[in-house]
Backbone and ligand atoms as CSV (ligand in chain L), in Angstrom:
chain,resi,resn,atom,element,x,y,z
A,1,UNK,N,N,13.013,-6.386,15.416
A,1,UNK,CA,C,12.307,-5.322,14.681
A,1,UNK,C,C,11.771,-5.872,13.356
A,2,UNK,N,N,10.519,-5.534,12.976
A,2,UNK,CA,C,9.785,-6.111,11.765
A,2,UNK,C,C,10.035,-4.646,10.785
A,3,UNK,N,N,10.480,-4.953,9.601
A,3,UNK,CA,C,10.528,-4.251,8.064
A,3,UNK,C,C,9.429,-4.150,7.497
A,4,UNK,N,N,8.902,-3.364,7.744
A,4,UNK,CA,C,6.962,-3.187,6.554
A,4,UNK,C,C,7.041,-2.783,5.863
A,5,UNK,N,N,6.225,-3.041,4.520
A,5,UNK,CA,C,5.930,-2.193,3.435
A,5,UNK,C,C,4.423,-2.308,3.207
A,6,UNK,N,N,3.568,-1.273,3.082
A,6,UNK,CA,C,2.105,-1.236,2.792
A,6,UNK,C,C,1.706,-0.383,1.749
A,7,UNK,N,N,0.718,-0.648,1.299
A,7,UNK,CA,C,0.548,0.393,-0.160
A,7,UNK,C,C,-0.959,1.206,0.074
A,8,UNK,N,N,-0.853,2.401,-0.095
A,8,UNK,CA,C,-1.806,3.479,0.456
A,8,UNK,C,C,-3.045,3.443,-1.151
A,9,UNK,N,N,-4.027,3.676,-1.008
A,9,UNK,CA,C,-4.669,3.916,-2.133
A,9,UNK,C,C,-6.008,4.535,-1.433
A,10,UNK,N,N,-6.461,5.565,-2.255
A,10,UNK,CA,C,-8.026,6.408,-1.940
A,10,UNK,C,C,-8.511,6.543,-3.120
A,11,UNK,N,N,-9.703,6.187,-3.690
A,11,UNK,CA,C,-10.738,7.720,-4.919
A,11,UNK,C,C,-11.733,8.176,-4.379
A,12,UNK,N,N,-12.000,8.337,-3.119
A,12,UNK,CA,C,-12.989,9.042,-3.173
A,12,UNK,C,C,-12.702,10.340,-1.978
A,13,UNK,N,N,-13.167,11.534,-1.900
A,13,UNK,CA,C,-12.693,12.690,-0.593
A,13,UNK,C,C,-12.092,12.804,-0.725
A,14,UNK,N,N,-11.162,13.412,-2.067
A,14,UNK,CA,C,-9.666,13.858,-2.072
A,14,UNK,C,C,-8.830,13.341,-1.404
A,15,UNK,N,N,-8.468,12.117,-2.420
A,15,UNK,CA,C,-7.419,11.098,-2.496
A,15,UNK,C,C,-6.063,11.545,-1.938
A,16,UNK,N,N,-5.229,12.803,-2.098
A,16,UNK,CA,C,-4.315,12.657,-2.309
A,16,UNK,C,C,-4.511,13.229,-0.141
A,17,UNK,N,N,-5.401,14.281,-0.412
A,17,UNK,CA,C,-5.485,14.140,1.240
A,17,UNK,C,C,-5.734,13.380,1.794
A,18,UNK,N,N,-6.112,12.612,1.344
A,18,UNK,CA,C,-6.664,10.856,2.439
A,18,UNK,C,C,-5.234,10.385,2.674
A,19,UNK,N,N,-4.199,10.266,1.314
A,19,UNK,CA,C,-2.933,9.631,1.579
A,19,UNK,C,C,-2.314,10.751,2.372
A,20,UNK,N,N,-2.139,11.716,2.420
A,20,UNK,CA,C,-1.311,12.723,3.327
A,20,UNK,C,C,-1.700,12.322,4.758
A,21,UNK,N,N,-2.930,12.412,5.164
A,21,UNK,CA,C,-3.662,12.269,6.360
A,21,UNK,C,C,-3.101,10.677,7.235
A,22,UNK,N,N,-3.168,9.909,6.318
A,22,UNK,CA,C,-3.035,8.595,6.686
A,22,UNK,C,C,-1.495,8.628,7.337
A,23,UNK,N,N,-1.057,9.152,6.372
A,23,UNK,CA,C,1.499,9.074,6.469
A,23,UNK,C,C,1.530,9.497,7.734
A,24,UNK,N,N,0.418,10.991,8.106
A,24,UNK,CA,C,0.255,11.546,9.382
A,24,UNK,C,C,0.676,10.682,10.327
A,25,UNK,N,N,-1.170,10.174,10.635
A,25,UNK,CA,C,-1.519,9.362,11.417
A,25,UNK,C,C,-0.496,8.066,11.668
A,26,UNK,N,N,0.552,7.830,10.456
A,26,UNK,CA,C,1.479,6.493,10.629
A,26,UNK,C,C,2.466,6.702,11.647
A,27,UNK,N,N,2.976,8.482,10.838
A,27,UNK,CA,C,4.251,8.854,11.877
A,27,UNK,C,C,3.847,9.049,13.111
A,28,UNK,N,N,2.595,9.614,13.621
A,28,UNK,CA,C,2.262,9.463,14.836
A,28,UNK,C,C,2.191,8.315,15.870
A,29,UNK,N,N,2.057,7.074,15.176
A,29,UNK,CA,C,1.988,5.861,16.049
A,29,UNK,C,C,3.560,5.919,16.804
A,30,UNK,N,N,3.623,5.548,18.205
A,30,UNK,CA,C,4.629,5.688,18.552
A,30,UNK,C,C,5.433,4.128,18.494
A,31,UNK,N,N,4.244,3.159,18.204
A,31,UNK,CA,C,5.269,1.736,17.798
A,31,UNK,C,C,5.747,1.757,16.314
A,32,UNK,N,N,5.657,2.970,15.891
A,32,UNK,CA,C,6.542,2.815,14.361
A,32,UNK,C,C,7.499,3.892,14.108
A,33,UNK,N,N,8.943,3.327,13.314
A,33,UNK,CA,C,9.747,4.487,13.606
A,33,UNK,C,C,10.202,4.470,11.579
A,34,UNK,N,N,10.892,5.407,11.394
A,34,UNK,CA,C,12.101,5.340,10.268
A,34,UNK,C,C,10.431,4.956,8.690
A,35,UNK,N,N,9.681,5.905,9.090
A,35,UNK,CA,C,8.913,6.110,8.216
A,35,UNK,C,C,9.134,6.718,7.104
A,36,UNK,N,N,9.037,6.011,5.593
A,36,UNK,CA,C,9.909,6.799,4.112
A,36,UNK,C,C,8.175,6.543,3.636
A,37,UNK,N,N,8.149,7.299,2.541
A,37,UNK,CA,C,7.045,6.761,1.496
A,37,UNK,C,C,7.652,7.550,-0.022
A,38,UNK,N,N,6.856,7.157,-1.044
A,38,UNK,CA,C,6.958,6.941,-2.089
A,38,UNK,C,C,6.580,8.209,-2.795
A,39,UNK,N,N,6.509,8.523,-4.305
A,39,UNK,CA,C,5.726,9.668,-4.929
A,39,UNK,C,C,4.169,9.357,-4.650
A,40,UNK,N,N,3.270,9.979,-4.989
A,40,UNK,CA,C,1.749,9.731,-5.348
A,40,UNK,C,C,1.412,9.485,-6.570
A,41,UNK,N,N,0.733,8.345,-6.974
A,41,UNK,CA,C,0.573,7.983,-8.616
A,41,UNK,C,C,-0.704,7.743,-8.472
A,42,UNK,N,N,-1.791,8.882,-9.989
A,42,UNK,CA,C,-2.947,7.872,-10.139
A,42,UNK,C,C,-2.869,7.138,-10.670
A,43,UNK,N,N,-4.037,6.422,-11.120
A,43,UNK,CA,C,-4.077,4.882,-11.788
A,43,UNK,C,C,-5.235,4.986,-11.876
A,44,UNK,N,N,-5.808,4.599,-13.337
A,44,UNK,CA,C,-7.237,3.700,-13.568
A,44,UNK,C,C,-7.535,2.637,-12.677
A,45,UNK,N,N,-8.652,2.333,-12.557
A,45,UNK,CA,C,-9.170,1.891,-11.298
A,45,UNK,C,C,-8.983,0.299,-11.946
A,46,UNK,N,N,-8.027,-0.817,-11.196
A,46,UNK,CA,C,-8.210,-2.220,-11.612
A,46,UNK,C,C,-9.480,-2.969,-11.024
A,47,UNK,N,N,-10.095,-3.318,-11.441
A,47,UNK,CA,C,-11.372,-4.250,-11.722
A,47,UNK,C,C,-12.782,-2.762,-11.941
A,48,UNK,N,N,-13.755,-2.864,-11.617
A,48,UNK,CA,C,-14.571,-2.010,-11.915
A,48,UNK,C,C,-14.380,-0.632,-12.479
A,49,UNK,N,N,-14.532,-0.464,-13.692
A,49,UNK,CA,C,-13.896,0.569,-14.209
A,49,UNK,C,C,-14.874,2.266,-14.001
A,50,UNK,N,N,-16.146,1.723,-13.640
A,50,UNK,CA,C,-17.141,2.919,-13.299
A,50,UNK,C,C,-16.868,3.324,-11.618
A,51,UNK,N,N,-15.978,3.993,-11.781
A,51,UNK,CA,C,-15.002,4.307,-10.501
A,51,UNK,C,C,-14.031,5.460,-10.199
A,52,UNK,N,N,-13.438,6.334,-9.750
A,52,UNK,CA,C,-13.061,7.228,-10.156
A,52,UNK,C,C,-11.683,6.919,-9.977
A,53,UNK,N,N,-10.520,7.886,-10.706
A,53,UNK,CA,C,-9.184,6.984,-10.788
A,53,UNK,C,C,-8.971,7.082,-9.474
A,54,UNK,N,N,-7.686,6.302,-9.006
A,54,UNK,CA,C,-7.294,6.006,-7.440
A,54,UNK,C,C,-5.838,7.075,-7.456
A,55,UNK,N,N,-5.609,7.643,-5.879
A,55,UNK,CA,C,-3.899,7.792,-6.379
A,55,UNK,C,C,-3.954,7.115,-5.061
A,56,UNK,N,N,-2.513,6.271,-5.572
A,56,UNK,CA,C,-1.807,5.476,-4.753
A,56,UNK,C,C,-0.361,5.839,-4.267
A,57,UNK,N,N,0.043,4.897,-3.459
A,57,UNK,CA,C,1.485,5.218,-3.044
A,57,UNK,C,C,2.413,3.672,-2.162
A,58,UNK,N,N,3.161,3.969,-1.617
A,58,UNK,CA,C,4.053,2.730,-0.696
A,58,UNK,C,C,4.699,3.535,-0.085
A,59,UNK,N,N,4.776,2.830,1.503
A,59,UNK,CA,C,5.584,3.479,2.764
A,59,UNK,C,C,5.730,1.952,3.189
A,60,UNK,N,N,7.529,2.058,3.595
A,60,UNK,CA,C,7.506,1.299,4.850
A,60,UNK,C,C,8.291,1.873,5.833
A,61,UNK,N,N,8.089,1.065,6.767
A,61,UNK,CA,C,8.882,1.494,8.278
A,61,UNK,C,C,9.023,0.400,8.967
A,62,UNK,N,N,9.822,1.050,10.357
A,62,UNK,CA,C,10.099,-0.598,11.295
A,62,UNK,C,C,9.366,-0.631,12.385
A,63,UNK,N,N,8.720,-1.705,12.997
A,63,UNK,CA,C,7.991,-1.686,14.116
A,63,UNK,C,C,8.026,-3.196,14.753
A,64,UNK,N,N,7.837,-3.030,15.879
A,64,UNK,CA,C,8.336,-3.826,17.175
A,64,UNK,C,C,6.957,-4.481,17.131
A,65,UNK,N,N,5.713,-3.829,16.793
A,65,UNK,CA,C,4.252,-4.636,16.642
A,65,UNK,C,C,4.202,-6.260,15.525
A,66,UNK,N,N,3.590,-6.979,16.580
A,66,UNK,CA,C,3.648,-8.152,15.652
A,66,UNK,C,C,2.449,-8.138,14.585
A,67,UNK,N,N,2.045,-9.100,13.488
A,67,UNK,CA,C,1.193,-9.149,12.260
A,67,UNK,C,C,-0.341,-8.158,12.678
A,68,UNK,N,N,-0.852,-9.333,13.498
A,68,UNK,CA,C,-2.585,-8.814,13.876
A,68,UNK,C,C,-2.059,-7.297,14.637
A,69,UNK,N,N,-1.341,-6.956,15.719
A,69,UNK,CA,C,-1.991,-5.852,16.405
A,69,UNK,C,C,-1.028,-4.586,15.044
A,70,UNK,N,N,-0.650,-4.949,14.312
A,70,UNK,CA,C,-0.277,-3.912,12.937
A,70,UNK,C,C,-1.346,-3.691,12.202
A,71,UNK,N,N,-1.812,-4.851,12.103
A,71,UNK,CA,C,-3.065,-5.100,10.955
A,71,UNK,C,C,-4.251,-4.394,11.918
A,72,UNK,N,N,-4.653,-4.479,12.877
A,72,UNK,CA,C,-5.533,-3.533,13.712
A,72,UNK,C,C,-5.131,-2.230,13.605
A,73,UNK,N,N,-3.922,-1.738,14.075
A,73,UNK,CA,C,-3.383,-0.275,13.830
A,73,UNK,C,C,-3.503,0.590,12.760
A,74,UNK,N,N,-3.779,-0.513,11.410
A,74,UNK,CA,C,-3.913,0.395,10.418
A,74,UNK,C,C,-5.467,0.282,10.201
A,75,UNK,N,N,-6.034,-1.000,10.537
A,75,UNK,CA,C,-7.334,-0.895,10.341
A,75,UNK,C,C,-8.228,0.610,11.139
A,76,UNK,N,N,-7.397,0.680,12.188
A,76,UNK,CA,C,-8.087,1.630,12.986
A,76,UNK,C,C,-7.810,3.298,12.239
A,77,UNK,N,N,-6.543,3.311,11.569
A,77,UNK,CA,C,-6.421,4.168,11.140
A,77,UNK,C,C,-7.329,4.460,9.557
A,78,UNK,N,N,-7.703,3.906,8.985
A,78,UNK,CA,C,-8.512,3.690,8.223
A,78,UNK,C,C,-10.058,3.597,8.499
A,79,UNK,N,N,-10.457,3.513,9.668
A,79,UNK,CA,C,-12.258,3.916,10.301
A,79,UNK,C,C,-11.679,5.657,10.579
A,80,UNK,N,N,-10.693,5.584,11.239
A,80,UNK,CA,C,-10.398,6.849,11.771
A,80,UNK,C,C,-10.735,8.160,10.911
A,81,UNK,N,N,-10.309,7.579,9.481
A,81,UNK,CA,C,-10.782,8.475,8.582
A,81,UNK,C,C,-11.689,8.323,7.796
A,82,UNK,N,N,-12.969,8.316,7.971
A,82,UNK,CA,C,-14.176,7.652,7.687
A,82,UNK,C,C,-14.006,6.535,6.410
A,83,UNK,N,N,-13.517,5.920,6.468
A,83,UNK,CA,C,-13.483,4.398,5.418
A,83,UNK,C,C,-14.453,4.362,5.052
A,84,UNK,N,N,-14.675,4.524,3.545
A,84,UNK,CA,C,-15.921,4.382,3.137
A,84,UNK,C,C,-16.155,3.026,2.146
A,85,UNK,N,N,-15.975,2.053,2.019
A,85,UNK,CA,C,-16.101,1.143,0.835
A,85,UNK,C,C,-17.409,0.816,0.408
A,86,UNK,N,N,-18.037,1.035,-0.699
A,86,UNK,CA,C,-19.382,0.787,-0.958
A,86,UNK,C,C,-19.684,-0.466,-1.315
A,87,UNK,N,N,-18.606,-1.423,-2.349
A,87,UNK,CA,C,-19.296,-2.463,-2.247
A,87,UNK,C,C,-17.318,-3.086,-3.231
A,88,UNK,N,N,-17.313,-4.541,-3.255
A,88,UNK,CA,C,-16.162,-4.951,-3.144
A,88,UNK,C,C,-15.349,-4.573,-4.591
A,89,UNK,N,N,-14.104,-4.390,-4.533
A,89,UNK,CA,C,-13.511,-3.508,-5.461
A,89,UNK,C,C,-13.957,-2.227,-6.124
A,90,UNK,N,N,-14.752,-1.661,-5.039
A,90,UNK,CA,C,-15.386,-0.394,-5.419
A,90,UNK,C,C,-14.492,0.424,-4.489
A,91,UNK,N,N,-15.005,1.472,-4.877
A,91,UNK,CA,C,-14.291,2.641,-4.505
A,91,UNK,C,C,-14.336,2.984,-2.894
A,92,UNK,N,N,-13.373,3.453,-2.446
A,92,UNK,CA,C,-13.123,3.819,-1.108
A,92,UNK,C,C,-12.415,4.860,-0.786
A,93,UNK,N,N,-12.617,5.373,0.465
A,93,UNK,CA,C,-11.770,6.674,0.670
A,93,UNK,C,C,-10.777,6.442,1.222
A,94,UNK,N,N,-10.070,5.488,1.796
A,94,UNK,CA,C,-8.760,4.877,2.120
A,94,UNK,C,C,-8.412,3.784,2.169
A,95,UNK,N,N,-7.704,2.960,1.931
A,95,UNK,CA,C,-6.671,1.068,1.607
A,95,UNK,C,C,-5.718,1.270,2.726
A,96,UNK,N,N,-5.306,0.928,3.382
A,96,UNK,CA,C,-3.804,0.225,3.939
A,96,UNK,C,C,-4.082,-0.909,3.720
A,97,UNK,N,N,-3.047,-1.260,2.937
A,97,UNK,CA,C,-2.819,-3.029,2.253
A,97,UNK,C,C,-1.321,-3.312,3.172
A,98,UNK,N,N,-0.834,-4.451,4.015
A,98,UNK,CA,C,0.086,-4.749,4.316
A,98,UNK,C,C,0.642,-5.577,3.101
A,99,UNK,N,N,1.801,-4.948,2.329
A,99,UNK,CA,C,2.148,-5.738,1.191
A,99,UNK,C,C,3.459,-7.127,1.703
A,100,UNK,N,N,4.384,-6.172,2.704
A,100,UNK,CA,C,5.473,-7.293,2.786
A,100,UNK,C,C,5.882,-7.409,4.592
A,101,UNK,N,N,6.347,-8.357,5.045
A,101,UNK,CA,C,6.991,-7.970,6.573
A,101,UNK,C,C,7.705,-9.103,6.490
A,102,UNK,N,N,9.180,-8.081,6.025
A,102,UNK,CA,C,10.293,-9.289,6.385
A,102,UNK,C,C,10.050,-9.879,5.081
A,103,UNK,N,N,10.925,-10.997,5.170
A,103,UNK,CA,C,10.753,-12.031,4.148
A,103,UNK,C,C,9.832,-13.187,3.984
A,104,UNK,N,N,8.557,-12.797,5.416
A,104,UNK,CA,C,7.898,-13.418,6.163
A,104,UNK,C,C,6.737,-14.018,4.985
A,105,UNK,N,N,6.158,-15.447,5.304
A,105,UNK,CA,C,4.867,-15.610,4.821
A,105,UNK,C,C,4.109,-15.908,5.832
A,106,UNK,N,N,2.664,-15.383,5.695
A,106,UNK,CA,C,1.668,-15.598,6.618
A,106,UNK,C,C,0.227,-16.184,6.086
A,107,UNK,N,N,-0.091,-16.483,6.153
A,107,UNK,CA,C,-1.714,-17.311,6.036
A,107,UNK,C,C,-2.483,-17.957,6.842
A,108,UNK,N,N,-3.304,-16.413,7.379
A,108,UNK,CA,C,-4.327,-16.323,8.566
A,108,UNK,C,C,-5.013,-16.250,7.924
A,109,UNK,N,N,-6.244,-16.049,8.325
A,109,UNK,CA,C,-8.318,-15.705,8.226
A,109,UNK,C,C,-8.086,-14.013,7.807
A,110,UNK,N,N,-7.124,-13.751,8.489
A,110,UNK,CA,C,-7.517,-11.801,8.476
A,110,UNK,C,C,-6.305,-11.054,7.519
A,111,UNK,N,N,-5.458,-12.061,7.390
A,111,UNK,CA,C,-4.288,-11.570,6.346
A,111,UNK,C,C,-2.783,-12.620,5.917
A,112,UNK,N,N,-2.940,-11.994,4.804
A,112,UNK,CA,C,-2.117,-13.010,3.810
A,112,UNK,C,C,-0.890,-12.310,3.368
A,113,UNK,N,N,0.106,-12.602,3.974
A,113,UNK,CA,C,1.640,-11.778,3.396
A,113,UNK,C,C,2.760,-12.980,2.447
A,114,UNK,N,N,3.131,-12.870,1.254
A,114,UNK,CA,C,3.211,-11.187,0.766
A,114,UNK,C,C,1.385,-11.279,0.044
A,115,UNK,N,N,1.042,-9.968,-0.214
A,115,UNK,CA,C,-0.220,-9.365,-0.648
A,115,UNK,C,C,-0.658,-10.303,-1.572
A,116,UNK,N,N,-1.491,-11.392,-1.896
A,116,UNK,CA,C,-1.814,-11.688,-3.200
A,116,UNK,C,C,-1.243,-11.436,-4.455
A,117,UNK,N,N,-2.097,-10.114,-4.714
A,117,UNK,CA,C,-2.210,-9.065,-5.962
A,117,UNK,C,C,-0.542,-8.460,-6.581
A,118,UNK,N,N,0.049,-8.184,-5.274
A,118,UNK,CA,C,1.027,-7.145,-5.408
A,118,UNK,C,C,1.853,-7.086,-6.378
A,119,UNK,N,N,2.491,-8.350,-7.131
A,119,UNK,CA,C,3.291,-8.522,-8.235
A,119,UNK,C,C,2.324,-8.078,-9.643
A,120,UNK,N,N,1.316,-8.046,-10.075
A,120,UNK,CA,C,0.427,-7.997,-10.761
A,120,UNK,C,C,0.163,-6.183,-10.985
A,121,UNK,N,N,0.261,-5.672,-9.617
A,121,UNK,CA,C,-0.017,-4.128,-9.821
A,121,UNK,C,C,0.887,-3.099,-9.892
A,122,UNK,N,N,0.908,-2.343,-11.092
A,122,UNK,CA,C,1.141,-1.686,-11.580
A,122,UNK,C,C,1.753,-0.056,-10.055
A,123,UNK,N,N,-0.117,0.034,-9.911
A,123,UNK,CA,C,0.143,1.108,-8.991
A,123,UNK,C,C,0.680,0.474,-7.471
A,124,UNK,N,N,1.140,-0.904,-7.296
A,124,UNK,CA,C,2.134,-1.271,-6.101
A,124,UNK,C,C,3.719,-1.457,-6.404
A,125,UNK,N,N,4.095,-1.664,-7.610
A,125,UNK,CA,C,5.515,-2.023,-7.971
A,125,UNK,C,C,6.143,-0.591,-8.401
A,126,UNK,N,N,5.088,0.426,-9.144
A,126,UNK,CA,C,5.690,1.463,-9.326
A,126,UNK,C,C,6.406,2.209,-8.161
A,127,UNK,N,N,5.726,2.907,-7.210
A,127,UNK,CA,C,5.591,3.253,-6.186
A,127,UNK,C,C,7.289,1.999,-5.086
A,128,UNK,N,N,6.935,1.231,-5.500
A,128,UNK,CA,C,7.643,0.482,-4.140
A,128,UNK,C,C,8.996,0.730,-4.837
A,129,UNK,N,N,9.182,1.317,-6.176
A,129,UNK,CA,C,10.370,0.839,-6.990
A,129,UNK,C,C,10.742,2.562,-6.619
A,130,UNK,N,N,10.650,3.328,-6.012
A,130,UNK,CA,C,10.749,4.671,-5.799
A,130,UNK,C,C,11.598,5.139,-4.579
A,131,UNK,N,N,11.101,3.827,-3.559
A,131,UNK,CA,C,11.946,3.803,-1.915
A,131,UNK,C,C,12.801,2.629,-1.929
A,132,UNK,N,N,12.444,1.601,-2.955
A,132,UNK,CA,C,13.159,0.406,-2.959
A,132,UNK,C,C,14.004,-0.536,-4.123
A,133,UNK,N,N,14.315,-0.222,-5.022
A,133,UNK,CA,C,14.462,-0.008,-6.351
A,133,UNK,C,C,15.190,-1.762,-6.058
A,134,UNK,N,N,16.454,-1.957,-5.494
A,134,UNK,CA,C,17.175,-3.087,-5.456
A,134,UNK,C,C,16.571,-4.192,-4.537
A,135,UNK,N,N,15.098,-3.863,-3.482
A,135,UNK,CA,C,15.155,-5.222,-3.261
A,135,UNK,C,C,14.751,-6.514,-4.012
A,136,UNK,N,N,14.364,-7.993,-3.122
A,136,UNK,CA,C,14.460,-8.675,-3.720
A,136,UNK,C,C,12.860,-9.037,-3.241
A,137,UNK,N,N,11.415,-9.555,-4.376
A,137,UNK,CA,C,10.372,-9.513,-4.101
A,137,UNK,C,C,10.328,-11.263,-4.179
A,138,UNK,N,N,8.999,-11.398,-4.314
A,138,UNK,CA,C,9.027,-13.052,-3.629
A,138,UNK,C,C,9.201,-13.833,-4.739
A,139,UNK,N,N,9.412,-13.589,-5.819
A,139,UNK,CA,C,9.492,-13.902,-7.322
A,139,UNK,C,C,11.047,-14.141,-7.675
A,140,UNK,N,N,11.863,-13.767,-6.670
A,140,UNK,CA,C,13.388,-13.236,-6.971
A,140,UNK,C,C,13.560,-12.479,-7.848
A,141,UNK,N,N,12.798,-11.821,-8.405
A,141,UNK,CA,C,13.557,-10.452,-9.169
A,141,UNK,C,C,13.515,-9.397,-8.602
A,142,UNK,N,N,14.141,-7.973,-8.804
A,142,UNK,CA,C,14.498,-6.637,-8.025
A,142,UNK,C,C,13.147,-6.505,-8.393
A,143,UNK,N,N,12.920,-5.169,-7.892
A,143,UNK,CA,C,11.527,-4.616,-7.792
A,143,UNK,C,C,12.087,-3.510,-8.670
A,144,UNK,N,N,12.739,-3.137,-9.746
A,144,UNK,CA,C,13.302,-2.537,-10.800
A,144,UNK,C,C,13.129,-3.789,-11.716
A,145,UNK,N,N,13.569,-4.885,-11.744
A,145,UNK,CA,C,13.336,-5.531,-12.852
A,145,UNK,C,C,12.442,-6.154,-13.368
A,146,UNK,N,N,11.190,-6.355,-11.451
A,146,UNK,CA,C,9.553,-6.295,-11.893
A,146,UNK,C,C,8.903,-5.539,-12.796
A,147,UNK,N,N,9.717,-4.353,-12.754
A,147,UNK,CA,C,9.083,-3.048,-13.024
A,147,UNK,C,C,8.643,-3.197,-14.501
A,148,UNK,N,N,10.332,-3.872,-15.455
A,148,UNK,CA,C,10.083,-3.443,-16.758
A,148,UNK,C,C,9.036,-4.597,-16.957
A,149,UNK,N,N,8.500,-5.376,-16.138
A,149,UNK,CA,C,7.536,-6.839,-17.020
A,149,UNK,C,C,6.109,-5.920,-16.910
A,150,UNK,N,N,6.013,-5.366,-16.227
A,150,UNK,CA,C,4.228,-5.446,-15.668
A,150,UNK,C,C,4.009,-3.674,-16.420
A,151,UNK,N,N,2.759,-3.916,-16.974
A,151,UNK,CA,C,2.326,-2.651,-17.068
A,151,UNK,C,C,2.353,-1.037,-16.693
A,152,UNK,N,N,2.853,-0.399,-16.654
A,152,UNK,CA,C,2.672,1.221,-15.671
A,152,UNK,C,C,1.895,2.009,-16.805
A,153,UNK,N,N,1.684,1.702,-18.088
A,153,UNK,CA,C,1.357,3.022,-18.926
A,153,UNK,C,C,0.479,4.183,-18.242
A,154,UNK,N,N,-0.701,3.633,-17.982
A,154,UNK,CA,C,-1.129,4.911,-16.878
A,154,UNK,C,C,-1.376,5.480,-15.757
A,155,UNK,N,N,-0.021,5.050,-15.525
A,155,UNK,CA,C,0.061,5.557,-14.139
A,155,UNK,C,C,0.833,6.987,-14.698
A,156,UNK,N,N,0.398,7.995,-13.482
A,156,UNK,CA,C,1.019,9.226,-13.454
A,156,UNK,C,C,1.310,9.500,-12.564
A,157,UNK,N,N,2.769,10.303,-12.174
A,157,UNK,CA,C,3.517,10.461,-11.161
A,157,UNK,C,C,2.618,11.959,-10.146
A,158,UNK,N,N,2.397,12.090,-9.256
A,158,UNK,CA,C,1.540,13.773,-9.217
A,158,UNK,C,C,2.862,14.633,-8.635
L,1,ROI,N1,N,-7.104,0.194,-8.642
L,1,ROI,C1,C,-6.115,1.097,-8.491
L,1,ROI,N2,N,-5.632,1.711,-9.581
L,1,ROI,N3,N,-5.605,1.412,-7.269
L,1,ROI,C2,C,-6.068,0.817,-6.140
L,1,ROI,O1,O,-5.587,1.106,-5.039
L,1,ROI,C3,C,-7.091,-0.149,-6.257
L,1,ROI,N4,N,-7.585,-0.784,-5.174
L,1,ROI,C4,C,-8.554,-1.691,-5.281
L,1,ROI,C5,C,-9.156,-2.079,-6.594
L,1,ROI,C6,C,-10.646,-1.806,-6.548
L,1,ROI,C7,C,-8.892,-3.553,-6.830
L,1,ROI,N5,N,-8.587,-1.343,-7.700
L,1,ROI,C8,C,-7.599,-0.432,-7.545
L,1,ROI,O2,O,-8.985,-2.303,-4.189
């Protein structure tokens, strides 16, 4: 069984329904079970700031699906709800980011685990520190003791 964690983010079509819609569509997959997620937090938009704020979140669960046909599952779930991205770090009406699986590293063409970015963001450490407070991230510190280094000031809990 594979351990996921992915981080939800929308600004555009009522964000917080895009993330409701999406948790839906997760618990519905029948290759995923023991689905938790996080509060909803907005956030100022990181890189392009002429953007509208994002609210974000983190869910993981366990699933028997290996990397690519996960990474398809959510991709699909994300056209499913009209994905809109206009142009790169611009605004969109839904993200599934695969942030962690396992203690696993991966470096394919179509995805890179753990996430790049993820230690760096604010609206991914908050959120993950909500369902996961004691684990251990790829840095070796808790994802509580990430917490106090990196920025949150504006993030807001909804
Ligand atoms: N900024 C925030 N606050 N939340 C996001 O989910 C997010 N996603 C992105 C970029 C455009 C980098 N900025 C973001 O892809």
């Amino acid at each position: 069984m594979n351990k996921i964690y992915i981080g939800l983010g929308s600004n555009l079509n009522n964000p917080i329904q895009q993330l409701e819609n999406a948790l839906a569509a997760l618990s519905a997959l029948p290759e995923i079970t023991d689905l938790i997620y996080s509060n909803f937090y907005s956030s100022k938009p990181v890189g392009p700031q002429d953007q509208p704020d994002f609210v974000n979140a983190v869910a993981s669960f366990s699933t028997l699906l290996d990397p690519i046909p996960l990474l398809d599952a959510l991709q699909n779930i994300e056209q499913e709800h009209n994905r809109i991205r206009e142009r790169h770090w611009g605004p969109r009406t839904l993200d599934l980011d695969i942030l962690l699986i396992n203690n696993d590293t991966l470096s394919l063409p179509r995805l890179t685990v753990p996430h790049p970015y993820m230690l760096e963001r604010g609206f991914v450490i908050k959120p993950l520190a909500d369902i996961t407070p004691g684990m251990l991230l790829p840095n070796g510190k808790t994802v509580e003791e990430h917490l106090h280094c990196i920025n949150t000031t504006d993030l807001v809990c909804l």
